[in-house]
DOPA-912658 format. One record per residue (C-alpha): residue in three letters; x, y, z; residue number from 1; chain. Coordinates in steps of 0.25 Angstrom, whole numbers, plus 5000, padded with zeros to 4 digits. Layout:
<recs>
(ala,(X,Y,Z),NUM,A)
...
</recs>
This chain:
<recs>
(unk,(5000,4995,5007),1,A)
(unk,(5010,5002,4997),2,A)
(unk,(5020,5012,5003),3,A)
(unk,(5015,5026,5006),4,A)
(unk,(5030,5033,5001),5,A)
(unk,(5025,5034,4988),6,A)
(unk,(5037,5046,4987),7,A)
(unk,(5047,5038,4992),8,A)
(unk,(5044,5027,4981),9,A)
(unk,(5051,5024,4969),10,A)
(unk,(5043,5024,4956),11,A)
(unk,(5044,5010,4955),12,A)
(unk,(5041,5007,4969),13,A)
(unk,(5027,5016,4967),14,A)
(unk,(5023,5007,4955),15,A)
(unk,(5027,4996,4964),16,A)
(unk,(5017,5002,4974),17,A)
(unk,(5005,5006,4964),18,A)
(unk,(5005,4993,4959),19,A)
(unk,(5006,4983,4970),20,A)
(unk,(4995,4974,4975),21,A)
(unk,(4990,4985,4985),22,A)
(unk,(4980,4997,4981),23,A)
(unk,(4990,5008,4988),24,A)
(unk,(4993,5014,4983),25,A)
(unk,(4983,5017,4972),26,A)
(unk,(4979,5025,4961),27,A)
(unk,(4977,5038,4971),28,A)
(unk,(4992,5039,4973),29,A)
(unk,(4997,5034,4960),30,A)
(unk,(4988,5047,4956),31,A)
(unk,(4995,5056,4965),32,A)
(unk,(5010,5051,4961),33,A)
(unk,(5006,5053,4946),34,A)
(unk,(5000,5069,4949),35,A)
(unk,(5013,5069,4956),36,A)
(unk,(5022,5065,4945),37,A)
(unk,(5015,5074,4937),38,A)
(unk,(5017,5086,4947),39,A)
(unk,(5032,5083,4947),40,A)
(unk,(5032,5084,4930),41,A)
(unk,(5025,5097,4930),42,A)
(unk,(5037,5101,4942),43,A)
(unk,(5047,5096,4931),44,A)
(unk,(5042,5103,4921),45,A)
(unk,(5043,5115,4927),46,A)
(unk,(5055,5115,4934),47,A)
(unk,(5060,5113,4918),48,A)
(unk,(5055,5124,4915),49,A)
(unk,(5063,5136,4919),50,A)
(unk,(5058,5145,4909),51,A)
(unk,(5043,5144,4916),52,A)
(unk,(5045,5155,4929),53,A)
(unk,(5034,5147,4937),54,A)
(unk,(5041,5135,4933),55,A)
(unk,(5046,5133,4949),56,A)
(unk,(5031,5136,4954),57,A)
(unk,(5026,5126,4946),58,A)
(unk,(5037,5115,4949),59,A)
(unk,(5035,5118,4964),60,A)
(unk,(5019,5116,4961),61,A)
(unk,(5021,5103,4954),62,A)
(unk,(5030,5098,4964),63,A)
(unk,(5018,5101,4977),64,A)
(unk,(5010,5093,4971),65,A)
(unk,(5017,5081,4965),66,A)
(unk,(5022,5082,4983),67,A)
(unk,(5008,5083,4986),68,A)
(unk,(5004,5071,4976),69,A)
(unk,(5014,5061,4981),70,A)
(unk,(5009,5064,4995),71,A)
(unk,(4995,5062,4989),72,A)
(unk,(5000,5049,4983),73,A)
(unk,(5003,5043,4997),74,A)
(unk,(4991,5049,5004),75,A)
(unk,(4982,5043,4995),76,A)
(unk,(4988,5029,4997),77,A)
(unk,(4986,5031,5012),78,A)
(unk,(4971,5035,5009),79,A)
(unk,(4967,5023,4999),80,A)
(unk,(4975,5015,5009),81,A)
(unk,(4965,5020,5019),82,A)
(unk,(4953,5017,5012),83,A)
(unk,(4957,5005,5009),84,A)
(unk,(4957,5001,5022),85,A)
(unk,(4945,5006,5024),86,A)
(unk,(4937,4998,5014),87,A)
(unk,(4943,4986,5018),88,A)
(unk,(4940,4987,5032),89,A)
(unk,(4926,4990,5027),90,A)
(unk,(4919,4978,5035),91,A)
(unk,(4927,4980,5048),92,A)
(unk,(4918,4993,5053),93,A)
(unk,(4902,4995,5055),94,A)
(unk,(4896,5000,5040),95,A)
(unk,(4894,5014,5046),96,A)
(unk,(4908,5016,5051),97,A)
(unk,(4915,5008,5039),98,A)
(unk,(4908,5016,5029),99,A)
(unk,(4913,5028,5036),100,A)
(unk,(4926,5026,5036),101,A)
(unk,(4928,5019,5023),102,A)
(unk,(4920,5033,5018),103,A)
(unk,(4931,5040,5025),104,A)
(unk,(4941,5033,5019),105,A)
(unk,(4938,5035,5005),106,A)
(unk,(4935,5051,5007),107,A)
(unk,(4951,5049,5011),108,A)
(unk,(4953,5041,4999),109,A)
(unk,(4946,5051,4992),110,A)
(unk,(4951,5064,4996),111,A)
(unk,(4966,5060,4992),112,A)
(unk,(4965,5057,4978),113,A)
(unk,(4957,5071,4978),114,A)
(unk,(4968,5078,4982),115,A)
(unk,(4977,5069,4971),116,A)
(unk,(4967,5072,4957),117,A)
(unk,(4969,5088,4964),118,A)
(unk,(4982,5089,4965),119,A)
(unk,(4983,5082,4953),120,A)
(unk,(4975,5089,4945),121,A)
(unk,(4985,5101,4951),122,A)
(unk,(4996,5094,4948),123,A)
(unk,(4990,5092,4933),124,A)
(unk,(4986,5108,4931),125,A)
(unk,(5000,5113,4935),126,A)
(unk,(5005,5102,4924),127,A)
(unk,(4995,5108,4914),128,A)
(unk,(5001,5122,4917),129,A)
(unk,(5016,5119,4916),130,A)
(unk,(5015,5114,4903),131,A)
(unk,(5012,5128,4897),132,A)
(unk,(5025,5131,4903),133,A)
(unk,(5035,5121,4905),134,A)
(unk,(5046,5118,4896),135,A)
(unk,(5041,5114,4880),136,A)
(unk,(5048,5102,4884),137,A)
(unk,(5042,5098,4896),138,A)
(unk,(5027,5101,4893),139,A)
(unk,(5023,5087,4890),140,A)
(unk,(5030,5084,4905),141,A)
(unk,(5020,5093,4910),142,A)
(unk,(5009,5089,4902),143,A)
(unk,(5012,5074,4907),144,A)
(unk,(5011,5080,4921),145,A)
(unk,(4998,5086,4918),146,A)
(unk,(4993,5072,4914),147,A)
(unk,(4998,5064,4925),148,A)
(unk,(4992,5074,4935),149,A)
(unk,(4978,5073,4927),150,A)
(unk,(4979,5059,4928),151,A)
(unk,(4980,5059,4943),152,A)
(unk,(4970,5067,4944),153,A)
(unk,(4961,5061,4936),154,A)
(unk,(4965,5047,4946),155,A)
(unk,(4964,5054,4959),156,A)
(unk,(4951,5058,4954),157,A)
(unk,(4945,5044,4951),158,A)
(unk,(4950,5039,4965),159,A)
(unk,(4943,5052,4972),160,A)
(unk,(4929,5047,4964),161,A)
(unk,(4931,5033,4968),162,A)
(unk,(4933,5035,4981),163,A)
(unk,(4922,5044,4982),164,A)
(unk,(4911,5037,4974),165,A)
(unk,(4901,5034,4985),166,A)
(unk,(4902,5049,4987),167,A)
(unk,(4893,5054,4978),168,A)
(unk,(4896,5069,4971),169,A)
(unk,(4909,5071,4982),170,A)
(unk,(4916,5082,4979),171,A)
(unk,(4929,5076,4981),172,A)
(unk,(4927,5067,4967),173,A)
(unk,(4923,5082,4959),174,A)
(unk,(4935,5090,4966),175,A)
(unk,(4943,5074,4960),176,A)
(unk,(4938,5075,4946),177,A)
(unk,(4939,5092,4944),178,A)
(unk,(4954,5090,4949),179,A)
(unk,(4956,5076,4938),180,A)
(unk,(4947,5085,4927),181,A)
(unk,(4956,5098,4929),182,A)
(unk,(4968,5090,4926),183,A)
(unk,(4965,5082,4916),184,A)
(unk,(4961,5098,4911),185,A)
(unk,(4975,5103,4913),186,A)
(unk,(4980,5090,4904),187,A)
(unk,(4972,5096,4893),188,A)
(unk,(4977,5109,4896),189,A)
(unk,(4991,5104,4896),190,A)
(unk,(4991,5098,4881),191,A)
</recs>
């Protein structure tokens, strides 16, 4: 399995990592890396923007989320590690006890990119504000911002309803797609 220290990484050695022969880590942590970058360009943003007075409030906003993002990123490598695991040891237990542990494991591997197309989706909506207030210069950094975290969202979103699909009308896939259709909202809203 790929390292866990996505933080400690270099970028190259996270592209090294996203592309190598091993599916973690995956599309759920590359989501959460991207909301993050985009968190840490609305933080720019503001913070180059001295004339805006809540400028620090906001930088200090963007800067929770892209932490709590690269913490998302690890943990949902752990989870789809998990549930891989899972599948694979599929024909090792009885059918009623390996169907509930591998339904446990994909509710894990659900509940994590969840929490990713939300924070996202967060992440995307306080982009879409700085950019009425930001610098003339640095609007179309935030408006970058606001699509990158859109974009998570929208890919967090997708694994939540993958991961779910034997669950028929789960809430968890409808809180997953309000988040990735509220940000692709604040993109619109950013232009």
């Amino acid at each position: 399995m790929a390292p866990r220290d996505f933080l400690g990484l270099t970028v190259d050695e996270w592209l090294e990592a996203l592309a190598a022969p091993d599916p973690v880590p995956g599309g759920g942590s590359a989501a959460a890396l991207t909301a993050a970058t985009a968190a840490a360009l609305v933080a720019m943003t503001a913070r180059l923007s001295p004339d805006w007075p809540e400028a620090g409030g906001i930088a200090a906003q963007a800067l929770k989320l892209r932490s709590r993002l690269a913490q998302l990123a690890e943990a949902d490598a752990e989870v789809y590690a998990e549930s891989l695991a899972a599948l694979a040891a599929k024909g090792a237990q009885p059918d009623e006890r390996r169907d509930f542990a591998l339904g446990n494991a994909l509710d894990r591997a659900a509940a994590v990119p969840l929490v990713i197309a939300e924070t996202a989706s967060d992440a995307a909506l306080l982009a879409a504000s700085a950019v009425e207030h930001v610098q003339l210069e640095l609007q179309p950094d935030a408006q970058a911002a606001a699509t990158l975290a859109a974009a998570a969202a929208e890919a967090a979103a997708r694994l939540v309803e993958v991961n779910l699909t034997t669950t028929a009308g789960d809430e968890r896939v409808r809180r997953a797609r309000r988040a990735a259709d509220n940000a692709a909202a604040a993109v619109q809203s950013a232009r």
